[in-house]
PDB file of N, CA, C and O in Angstrom:
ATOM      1  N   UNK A   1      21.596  79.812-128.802  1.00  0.00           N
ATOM      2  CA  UNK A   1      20.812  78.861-129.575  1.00  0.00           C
ATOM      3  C   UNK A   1      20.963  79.212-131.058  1.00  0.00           C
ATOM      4  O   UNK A   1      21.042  80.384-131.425  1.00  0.00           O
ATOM      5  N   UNK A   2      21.007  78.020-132.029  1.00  0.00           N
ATOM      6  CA  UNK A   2      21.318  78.486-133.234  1.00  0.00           C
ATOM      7  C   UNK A   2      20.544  78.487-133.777  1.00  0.00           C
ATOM      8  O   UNK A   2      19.935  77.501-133.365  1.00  0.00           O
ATOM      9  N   UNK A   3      19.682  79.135-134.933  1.00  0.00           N
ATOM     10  CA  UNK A   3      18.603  79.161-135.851  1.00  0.00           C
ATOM     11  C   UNK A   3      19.325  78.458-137.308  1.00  0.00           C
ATOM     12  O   UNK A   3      20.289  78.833-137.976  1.00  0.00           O
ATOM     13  N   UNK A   4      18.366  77.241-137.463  1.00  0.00           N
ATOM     14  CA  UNK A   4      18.609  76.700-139.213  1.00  0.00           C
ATOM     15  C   UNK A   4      17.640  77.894-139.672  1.00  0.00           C
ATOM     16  O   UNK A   4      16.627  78.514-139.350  1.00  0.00           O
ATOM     17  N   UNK A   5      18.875  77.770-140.865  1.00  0.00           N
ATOM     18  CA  UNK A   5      17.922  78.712-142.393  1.00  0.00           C
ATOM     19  C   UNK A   5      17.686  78.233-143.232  1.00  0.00           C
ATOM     20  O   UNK A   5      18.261  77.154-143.374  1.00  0.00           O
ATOM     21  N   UNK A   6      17.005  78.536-144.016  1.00  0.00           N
ATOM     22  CA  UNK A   6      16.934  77.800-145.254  1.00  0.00           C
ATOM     23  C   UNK A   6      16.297  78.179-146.069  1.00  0.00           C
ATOM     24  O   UNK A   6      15.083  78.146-145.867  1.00  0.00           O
ATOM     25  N   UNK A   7      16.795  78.715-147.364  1.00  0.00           N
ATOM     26  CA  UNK A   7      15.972  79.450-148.620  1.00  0.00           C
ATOM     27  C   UNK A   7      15.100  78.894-148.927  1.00  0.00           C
ATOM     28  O   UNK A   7      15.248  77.771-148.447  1.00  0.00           O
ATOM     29  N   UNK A   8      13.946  78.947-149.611  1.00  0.00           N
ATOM     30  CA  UNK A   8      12.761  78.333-149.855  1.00  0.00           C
ATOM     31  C   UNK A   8      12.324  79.245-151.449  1.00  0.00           C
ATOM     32  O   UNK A   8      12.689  80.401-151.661  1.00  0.00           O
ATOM     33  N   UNK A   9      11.736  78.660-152.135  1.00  0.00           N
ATOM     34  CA  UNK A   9      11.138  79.539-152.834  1.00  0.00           C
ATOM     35  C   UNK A   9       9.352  80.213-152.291  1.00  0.00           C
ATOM     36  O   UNK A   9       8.510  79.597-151.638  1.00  0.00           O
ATOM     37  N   UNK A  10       9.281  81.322-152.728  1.00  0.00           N
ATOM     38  CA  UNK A  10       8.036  81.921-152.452  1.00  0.00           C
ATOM     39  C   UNK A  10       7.405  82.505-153.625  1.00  0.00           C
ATOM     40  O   UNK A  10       7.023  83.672-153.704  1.00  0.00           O
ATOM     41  N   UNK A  11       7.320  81.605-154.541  1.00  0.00           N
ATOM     42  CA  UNK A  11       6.788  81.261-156.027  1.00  0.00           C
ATOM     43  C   UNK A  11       5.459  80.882-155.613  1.00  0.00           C
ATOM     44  O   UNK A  11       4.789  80.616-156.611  1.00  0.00           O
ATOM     45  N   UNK A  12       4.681  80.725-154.324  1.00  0.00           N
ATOM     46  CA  UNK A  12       3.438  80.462-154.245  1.00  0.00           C
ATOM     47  C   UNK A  12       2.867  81.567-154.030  1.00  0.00           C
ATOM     48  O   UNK A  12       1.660  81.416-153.845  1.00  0.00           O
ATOM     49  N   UNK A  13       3.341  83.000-153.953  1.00  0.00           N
ATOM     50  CA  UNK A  13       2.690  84.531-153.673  1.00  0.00           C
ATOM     51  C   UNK A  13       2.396  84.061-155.121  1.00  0.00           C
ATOM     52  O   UNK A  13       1.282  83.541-155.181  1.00  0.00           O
ATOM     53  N   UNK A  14       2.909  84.079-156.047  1.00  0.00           N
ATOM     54  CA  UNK A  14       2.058  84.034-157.575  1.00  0.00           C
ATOM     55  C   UNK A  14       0.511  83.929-157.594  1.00  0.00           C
ATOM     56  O   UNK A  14      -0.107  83.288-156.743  1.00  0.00           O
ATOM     57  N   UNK A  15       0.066  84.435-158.366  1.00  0.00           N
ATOM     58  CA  UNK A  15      -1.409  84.299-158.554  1.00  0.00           C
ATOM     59  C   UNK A  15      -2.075  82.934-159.065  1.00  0.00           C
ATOM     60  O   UNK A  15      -3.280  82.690-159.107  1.00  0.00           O
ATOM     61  N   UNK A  16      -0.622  81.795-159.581  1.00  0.00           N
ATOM     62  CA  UNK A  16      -1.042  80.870-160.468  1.00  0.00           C
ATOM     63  C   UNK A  16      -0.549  79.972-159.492  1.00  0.00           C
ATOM     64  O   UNK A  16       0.666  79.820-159.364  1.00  0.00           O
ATOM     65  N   UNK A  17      -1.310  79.402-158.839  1.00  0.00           N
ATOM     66  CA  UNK A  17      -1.183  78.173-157.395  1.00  0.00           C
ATOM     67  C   UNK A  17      -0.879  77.027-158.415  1.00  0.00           C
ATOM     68  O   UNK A  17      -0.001  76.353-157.875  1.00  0.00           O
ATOM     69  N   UNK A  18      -1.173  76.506-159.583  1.00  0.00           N
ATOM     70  CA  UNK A  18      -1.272  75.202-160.007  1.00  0.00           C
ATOM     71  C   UNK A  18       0.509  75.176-160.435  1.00  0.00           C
ATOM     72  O   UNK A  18       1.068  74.127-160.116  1.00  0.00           O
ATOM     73  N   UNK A  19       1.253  76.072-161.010  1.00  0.00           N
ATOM     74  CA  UNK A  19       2.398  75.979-161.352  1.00  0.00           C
ATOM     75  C   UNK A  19       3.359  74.460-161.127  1.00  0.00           C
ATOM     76  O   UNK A  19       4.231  74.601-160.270  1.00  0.00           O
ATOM     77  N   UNK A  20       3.333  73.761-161.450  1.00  0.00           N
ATOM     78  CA  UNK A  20       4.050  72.684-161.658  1.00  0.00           C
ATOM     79  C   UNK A  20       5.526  72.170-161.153  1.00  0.00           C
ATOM     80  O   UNK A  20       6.256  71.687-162.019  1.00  0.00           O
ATOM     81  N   UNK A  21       5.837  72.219-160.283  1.00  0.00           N
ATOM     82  CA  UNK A  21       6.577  72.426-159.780  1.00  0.00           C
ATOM     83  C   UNK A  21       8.480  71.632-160.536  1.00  0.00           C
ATOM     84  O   UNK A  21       9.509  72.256-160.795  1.00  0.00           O
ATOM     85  N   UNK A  22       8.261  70.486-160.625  1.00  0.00           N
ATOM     86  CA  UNK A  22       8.670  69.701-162.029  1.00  0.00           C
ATOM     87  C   UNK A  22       9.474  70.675-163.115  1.00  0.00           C
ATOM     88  O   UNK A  22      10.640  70.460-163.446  1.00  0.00           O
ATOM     89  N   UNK A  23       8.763  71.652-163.561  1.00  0.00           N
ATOM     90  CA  UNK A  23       8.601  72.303-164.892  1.00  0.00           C
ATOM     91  C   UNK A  23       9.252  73.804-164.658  1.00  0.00           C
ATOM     92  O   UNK A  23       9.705  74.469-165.589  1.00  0.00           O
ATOM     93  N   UNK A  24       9.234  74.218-163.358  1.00  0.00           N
ATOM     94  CA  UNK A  24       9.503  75.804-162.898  1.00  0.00           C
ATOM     95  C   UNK A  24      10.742  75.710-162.773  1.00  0.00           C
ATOM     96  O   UNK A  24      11.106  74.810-162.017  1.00  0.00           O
ATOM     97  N   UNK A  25      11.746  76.490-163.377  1.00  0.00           N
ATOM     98  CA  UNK A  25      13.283  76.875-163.147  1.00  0.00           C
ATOM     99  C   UNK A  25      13.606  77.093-161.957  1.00  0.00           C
ATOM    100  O   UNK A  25      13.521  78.238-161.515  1.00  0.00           O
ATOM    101  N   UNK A  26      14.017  76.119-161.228  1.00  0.00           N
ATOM    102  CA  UNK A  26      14.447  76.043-159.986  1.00  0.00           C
ATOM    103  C   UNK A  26      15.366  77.584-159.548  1.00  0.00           C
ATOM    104  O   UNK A  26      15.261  78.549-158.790  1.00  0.00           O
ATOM    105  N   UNK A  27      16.261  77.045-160.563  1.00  0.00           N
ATOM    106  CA  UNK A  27      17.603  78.572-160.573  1.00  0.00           C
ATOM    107  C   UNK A  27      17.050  79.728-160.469  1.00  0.00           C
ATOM    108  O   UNK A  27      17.488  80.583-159.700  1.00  0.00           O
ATOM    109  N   UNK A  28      15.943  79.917-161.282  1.00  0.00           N
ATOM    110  CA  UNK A  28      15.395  81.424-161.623  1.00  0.00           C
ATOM    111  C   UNK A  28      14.651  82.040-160.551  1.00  0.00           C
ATOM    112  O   UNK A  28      14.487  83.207-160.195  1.00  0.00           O
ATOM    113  N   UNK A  29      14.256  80.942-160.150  1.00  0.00           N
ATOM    114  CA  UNK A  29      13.009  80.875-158.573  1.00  0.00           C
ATOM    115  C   UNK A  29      13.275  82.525-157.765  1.00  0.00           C
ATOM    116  O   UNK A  29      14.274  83.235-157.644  1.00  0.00           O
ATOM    117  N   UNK A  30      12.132  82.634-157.415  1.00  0.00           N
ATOM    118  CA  UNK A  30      12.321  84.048-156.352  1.00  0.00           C
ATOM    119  C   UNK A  30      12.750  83.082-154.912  1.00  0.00           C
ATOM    120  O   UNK A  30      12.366  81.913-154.932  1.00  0.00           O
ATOM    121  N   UNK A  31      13.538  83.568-153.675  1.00  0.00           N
ATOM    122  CA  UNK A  31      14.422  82.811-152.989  1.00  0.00           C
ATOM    123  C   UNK A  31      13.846  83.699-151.285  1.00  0.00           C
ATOM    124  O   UNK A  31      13.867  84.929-151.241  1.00  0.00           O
ATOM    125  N   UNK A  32      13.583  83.230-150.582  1.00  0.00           N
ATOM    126  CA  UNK A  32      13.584  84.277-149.647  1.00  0.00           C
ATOM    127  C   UNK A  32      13.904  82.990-148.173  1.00  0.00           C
ATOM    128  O   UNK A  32      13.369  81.931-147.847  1.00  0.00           O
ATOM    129  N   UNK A  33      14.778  83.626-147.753  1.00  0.00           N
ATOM    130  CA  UNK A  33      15.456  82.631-146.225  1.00  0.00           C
ATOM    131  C   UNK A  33      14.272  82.586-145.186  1.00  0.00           C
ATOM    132  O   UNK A  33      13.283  83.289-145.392  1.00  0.00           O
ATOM    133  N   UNK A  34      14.325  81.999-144.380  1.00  0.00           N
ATOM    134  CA  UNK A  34      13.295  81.462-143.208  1.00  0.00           C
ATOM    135  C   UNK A  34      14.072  80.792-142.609  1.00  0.00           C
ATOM    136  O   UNK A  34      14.881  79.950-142.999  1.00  0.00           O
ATOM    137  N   UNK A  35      13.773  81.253-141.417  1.00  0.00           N
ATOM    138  CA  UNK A  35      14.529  81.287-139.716  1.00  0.00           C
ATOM    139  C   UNK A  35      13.241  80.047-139.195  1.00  0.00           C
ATOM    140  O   UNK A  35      12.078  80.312-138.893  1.00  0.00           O
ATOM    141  N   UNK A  36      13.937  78.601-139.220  1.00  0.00           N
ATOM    142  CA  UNK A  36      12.710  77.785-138.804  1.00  0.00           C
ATOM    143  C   UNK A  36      13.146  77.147-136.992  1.00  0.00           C
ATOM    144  O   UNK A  36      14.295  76.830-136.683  1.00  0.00           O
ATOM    145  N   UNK A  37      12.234  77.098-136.250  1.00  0.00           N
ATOM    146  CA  UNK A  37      12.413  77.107-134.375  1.00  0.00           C
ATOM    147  C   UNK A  37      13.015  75.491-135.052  1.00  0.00           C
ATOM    148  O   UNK A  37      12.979  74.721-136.013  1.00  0.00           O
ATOM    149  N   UNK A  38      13.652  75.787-133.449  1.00  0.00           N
ATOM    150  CA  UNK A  38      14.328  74.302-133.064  1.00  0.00           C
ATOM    151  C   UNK A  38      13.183  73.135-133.351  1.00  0.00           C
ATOM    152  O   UNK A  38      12.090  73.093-132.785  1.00  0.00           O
ATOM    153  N   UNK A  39      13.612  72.293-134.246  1.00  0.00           N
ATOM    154  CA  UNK A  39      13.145  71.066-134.240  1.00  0.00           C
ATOM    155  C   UNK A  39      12.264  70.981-135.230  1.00  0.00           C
ATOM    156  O   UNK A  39      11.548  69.987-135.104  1.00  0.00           O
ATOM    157  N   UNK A  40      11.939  71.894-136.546  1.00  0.00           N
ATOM    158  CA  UNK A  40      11.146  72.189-137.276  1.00  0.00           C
ATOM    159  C   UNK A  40      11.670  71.852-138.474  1.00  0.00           C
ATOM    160  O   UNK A  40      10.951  71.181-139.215  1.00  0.00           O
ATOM    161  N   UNK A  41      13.055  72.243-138.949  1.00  0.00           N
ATOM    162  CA  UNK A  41      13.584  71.325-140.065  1.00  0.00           C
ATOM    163  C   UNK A  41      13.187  70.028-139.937  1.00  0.00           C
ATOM    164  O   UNK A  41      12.553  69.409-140.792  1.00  0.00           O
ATOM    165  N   UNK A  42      13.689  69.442-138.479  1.00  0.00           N
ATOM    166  CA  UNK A  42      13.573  68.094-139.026  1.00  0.00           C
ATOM    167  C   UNK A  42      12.408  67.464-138.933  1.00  0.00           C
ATOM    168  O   UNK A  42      12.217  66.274-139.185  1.00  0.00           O
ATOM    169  N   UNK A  43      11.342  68.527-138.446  1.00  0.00           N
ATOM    170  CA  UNK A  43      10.048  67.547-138.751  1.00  0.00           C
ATOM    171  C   UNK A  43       9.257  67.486-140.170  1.00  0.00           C
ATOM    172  O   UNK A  43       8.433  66.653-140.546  1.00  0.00           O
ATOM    173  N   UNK A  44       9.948  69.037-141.075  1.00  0.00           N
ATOM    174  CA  UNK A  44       9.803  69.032-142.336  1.00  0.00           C
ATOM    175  C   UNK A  44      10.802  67.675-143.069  1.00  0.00           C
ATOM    176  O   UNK A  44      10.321  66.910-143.905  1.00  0.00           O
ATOM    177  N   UNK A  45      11.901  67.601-142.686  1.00  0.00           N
ATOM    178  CA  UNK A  45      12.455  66.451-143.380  1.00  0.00           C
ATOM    179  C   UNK A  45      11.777  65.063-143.361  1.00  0.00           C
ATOM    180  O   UNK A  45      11.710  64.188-144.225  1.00  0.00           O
ATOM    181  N   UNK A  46      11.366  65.127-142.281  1.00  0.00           N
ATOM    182  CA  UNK A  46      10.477  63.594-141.986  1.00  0.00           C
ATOM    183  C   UNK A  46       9.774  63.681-142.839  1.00  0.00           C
ATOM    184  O   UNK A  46       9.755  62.908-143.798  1.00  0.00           O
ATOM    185  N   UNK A  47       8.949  64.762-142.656  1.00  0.00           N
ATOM    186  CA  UNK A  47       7.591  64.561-143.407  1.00  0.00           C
ATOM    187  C   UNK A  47       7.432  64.842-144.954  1.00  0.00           C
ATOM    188  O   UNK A  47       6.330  64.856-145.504  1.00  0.00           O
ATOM    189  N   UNK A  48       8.545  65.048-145.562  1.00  0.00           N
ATOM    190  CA  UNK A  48       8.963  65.368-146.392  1.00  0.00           C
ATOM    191  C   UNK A  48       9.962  63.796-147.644  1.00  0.00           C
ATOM    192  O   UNK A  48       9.929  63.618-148.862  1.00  0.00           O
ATOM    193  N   UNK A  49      10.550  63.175-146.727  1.00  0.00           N
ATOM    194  CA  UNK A  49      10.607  62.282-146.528  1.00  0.00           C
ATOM    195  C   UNK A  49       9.212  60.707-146.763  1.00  0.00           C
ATOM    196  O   UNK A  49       9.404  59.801-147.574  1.00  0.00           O
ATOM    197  N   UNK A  50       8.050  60.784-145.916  1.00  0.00           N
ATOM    198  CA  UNK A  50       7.231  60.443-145.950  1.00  0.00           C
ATOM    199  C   UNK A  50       6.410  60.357-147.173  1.00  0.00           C
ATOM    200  O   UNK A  50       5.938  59.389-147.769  1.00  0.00           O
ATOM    201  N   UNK A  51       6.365  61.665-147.394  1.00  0.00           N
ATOM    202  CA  UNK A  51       5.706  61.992-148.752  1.00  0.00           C
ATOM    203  C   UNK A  51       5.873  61.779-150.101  1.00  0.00           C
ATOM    204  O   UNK A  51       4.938  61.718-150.899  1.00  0.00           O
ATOM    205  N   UNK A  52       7.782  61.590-150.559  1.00  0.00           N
ATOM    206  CA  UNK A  52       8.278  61.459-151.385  1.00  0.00           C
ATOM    207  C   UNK A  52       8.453  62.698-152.062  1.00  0.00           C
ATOM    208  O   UNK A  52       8.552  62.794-153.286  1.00  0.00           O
ATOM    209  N   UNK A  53       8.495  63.778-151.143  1.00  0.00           N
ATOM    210  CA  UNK A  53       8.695  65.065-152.165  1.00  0.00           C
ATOM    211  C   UNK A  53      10.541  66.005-151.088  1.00  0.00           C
ATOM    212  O   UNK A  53      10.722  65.530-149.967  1.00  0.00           O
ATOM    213  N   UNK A  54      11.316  66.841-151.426  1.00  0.00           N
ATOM    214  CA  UNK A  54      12.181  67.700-151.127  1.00  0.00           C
ATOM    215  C   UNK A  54      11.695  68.255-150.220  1.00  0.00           C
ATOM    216  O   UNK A  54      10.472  68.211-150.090  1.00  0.00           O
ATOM    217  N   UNK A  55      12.387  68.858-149.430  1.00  0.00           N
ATOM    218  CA  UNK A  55      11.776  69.707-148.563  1.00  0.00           C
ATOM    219  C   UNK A  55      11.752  70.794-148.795  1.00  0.00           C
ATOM    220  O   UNK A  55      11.703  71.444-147.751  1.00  0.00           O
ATOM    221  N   UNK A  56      11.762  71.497-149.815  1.00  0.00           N
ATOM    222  CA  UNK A  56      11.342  72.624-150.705  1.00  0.00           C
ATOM    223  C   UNK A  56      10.053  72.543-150.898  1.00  0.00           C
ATOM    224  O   UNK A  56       9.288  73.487-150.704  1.00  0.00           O
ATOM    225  N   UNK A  57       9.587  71.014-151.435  1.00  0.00           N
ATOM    226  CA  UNK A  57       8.578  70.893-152.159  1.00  0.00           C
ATOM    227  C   UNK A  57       7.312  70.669-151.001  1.00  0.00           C
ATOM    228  O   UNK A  57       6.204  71.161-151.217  1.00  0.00           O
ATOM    229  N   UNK A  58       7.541  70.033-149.998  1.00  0.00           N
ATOM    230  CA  UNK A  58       6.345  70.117-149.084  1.00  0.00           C
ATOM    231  C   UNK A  58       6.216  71.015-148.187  1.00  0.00           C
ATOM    232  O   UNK A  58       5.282  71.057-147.386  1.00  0.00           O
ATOM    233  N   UNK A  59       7.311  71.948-148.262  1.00  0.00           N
ATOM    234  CA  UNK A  59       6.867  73.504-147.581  1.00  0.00           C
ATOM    235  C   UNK A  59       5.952  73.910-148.517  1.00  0.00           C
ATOM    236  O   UNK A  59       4.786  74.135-148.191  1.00  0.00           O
ATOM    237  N   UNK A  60       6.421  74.054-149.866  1.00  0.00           N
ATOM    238  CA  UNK A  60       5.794  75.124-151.144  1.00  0.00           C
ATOM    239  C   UNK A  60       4.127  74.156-151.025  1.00  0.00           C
ATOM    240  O   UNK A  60       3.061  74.770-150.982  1.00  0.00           O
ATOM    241  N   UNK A  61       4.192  72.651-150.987  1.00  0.00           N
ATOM    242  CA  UNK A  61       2.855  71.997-150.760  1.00  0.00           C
ATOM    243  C   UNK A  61       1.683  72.516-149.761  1.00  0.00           C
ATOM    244  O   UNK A  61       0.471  72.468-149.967  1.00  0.00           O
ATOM    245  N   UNK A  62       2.289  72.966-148.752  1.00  0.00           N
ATOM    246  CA  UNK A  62       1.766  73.348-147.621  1.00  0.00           C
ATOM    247  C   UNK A  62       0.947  74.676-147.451  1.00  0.00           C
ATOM    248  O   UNK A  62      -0.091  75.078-146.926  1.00  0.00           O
ATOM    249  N   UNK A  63       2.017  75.133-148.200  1.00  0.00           N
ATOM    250  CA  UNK A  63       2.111  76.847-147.995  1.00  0.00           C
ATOM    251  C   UNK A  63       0.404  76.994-149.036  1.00  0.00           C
ATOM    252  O   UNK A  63      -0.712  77.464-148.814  1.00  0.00           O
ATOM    253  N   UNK A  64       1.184  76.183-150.358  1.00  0.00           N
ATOM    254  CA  UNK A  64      -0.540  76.244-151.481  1.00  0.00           C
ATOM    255  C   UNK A  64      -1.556  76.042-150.498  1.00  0.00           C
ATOM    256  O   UNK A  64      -2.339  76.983-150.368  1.00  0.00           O
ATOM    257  N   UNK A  65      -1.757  74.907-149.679  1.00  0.00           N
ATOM    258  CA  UNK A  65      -2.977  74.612-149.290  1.00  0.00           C
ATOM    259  C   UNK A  65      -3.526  75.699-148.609  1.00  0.00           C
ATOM    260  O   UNK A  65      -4.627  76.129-148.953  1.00  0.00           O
ATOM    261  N   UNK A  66      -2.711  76.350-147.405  1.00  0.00           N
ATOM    262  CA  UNK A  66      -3.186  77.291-146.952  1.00  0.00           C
ATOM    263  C   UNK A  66      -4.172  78.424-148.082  1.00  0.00           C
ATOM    264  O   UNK A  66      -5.396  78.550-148.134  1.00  0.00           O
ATOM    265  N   UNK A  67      -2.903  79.256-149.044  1.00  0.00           N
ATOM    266  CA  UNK A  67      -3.420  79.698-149.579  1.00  0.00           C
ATOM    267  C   UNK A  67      -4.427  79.943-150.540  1.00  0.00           C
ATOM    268  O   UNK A  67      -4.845  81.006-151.000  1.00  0.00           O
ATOM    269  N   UNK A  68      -4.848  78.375-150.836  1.00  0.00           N
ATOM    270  CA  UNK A  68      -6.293  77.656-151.625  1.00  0.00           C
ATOM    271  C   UNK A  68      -7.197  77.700-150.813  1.00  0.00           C
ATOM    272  O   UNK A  68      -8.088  78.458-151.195  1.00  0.00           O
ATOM    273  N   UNK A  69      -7.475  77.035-149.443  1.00  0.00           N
ATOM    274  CA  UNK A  69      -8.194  77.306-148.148  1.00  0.00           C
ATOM    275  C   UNK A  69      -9.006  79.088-147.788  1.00  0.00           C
ATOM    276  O   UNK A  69     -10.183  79.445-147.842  1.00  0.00           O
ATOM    277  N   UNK A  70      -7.593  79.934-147.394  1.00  0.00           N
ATOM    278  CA  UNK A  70      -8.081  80.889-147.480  1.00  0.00           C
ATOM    279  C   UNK A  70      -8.858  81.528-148.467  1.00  0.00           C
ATOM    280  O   UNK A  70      -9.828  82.172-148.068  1.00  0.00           O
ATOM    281  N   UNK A  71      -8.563  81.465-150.009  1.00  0.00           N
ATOM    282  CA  UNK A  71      -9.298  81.819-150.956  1.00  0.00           C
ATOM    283  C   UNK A  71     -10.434  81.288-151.486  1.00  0.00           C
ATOM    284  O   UNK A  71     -11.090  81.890-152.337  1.00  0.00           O
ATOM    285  N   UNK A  72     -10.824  79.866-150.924  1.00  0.00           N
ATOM    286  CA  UNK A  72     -11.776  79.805-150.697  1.00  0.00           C
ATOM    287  C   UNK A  72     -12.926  80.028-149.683  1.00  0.00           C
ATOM    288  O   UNK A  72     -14.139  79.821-149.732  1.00  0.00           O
ATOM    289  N   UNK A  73     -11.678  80.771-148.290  1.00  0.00           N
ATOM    290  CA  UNK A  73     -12.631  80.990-147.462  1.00  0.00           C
ATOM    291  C   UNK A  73     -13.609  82.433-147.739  1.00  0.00           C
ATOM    292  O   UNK A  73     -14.742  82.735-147.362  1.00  0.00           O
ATOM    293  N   UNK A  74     -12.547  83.170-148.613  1.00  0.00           N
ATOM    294  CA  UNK A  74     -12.714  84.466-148.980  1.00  0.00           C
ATOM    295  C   UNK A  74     -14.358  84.443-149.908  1.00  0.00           C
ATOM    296  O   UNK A  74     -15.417  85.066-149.831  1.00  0.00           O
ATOM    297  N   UNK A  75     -13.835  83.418-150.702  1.00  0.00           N
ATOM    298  CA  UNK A  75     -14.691  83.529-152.367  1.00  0.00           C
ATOM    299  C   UNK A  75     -16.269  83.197-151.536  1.00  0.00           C
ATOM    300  O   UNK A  75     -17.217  83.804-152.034  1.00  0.00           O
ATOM    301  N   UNK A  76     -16.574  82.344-150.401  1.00  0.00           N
ATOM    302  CA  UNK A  76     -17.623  81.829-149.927  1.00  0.00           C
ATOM    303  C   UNK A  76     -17.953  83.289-149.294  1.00  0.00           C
ATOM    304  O   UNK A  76     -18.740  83.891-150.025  1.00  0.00           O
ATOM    305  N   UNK A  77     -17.667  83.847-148.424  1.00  0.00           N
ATOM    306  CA  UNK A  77     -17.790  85.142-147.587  1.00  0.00           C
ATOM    307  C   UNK A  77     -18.446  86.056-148.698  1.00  0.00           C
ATOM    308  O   UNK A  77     -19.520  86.545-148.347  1.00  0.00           O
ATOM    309  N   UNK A  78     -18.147  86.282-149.573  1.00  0.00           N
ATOM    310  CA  UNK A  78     -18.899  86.990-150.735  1.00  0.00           C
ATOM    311  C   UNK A  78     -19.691  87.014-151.662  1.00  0.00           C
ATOM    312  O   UNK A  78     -19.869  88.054-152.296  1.00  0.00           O
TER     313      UNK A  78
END
């Protein structure tokens, strides 16, 4: 079975979630590969697709929410 890869940026570990995506040096980007299961590219492409954004851009969309979610789950807990 073959695994798609696909570099992604992981410019959302940053501390600054709002970063603009538009505006951020694509080239310069920190880059890290991801091994995604059968059938998972292309449901990112769809939905990606859908949205009107790359499929860079609605992983990195995704990935923020989580990490806005959790930090707010955090900030309430305390």
């Amino acid at each position: 079975m073959l695994t798609q890869v696909v570099a992604i940026s992981h410019q959302v570990a940053m501390s600054h979630y709002e970063v603009d995506m538009k505006t951020y040096p694509s080239r310069t980007a920190d880059q890290y590969v991801v091994r995604f299961p059968d059938g998972m590219r292309d449901a990112i492409k769809r939905r990606a697709a859908e949205n009107g954004r790359s499929m860079n851009a609605e992983i990195v969309f995704h990935l923020r929410q989580i990490f806005a979610a959790e930090r707010d789950a955090h900030a309430c807990q305390s």
